[in-house]
C-alpha positions as CSV (number, residue, x, y, z in Angstrom):
1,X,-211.5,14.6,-72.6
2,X,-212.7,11.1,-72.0
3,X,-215.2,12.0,-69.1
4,X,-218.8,12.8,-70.6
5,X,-222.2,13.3,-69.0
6,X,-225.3,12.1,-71.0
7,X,-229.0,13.5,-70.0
8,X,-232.3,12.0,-71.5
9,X,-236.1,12.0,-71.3
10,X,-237.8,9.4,-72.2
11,X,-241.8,9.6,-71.3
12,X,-242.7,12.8,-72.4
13,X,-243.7,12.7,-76.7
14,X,-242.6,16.4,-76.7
15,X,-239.0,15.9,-75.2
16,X,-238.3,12.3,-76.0
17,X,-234.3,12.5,-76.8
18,X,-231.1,12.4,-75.0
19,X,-227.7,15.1,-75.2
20,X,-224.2,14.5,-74.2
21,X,-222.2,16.7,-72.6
22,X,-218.5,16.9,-71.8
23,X,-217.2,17.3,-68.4
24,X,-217.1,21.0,-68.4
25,X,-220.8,21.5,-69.8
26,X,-220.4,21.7,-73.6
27,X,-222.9,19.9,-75.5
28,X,-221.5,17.6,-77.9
29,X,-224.5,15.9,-79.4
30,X,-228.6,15.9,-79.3
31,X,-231.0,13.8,-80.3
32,X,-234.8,14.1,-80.5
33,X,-237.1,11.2,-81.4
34,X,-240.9,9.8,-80.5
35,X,-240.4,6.4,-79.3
36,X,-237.4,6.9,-77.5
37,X,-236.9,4.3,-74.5
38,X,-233.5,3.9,-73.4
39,X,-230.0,5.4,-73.8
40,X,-226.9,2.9,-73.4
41,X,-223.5,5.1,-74.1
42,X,-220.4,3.4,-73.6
43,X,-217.8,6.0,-75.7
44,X,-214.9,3.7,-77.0
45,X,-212.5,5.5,-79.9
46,X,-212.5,3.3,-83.5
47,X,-210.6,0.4,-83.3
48,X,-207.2,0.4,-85.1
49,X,-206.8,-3.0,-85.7
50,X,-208.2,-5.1,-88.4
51,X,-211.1,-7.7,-87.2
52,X,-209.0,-10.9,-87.7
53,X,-206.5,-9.1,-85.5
54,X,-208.6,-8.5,-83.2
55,X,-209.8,-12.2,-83.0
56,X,-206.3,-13.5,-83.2
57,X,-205.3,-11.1,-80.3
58,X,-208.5,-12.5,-78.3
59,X,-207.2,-15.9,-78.9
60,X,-203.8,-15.2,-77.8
61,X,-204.9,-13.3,-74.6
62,X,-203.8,-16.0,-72.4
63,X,-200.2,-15.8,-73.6
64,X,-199.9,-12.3,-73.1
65,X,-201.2,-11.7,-70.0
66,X,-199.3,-14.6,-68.4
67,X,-196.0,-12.2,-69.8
68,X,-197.6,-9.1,-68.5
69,X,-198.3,-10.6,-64.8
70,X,-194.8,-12.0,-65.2
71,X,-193.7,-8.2,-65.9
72,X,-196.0,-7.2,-63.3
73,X,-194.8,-9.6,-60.5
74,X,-190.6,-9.0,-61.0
75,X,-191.7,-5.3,-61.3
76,X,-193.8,-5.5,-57.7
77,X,-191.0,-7.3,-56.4
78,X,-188.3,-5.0,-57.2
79,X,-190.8,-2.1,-55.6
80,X,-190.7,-4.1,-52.4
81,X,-187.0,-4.8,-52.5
82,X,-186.9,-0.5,-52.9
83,X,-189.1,-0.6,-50.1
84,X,-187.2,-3.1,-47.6
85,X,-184.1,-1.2,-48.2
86,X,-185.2,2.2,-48.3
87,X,-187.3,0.9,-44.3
88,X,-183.4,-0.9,-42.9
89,X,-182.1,2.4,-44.0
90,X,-183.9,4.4,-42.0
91,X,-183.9,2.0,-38.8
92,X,-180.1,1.5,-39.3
93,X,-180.2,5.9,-39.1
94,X,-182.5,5.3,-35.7
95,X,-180.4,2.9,-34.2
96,X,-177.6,4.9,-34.9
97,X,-178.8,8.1,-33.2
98,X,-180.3,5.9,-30.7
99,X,-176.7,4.7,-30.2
100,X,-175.1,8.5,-30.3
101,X,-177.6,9.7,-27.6
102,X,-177.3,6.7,-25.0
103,X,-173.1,7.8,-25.2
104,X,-174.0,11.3,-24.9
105,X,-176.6,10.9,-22.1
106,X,-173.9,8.5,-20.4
107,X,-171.2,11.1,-21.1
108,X,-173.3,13.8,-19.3
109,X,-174.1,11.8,-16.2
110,X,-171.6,13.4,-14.0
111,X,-172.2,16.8,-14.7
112,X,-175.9,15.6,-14.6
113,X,-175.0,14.4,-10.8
114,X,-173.1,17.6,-10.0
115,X,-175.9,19.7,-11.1
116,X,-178.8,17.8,-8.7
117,X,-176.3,18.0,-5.8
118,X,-175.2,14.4,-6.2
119,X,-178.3,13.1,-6.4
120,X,-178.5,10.7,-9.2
121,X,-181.2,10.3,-11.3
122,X,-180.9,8.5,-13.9
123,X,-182.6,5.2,-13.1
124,X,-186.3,4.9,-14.4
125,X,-187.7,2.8,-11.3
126,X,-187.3,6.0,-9.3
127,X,-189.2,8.3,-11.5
128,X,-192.4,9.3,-10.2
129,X,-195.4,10.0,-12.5
């Protein structure tokens, strides 16, 4: 519903006409006519509102959609808020096991040094790549 596909021929007498066709190929409607030119579909459902509504909603538009972006902005900003915390959350957790594993790897450093034969190795400058 609400995705349609219209085909139409519109130089040849015998064919003139158009159809329309929902997404999944069933054929909703067909026309057939002589001096058919052009086909402009734009599907839109009945409007439920009465026409002076509809004029008095037009004329109000402003006011409404200076609410709505209102509602839109606090509700973007309360996304990023979300977001911001949710991202120092997870770097706090980093830092943290960052933290744990800079103890541990300084914990292990002199069983690290018995195990190389007293060699230490844990300053970067010496590495060789």
């Amino acid at each position: 519903p609400g995705r349609y596909v219209a085909t139409c021929v519109t130089r040849y007498s015998a064919e003139n006409g158009y159809k329309l066709w929902t997404f999944n190929g069933k054929l909703l409607h067909q026309w057939n006519g002589e001096r058919f030119a052009q086909l402009q579909f734009r599907p839109r459902p009945p409007s439920l509102l009465s026409p002076e509504k509809e004029k008095e909603i037009k004329k109000g538009l402003h006011k409404y959609s200076q609410v709505f972006n209102a509602e839109d902005s606090d509700m973007r900003s309360d996304e990023k808020k979300k977001l911001d915390e949710e991202r120092k959350a997870i770097t706090e957790a980093f830092m943290a096991l960052v933290a744990e594993r800079s103890a541990q790897h300084k914990a292990e450093a002199a069983e690290r040094r018995a195990l190389r034969d007293g060699a230490v190795s844990d300053d970067e400058d010496d590495w060789v790549e």
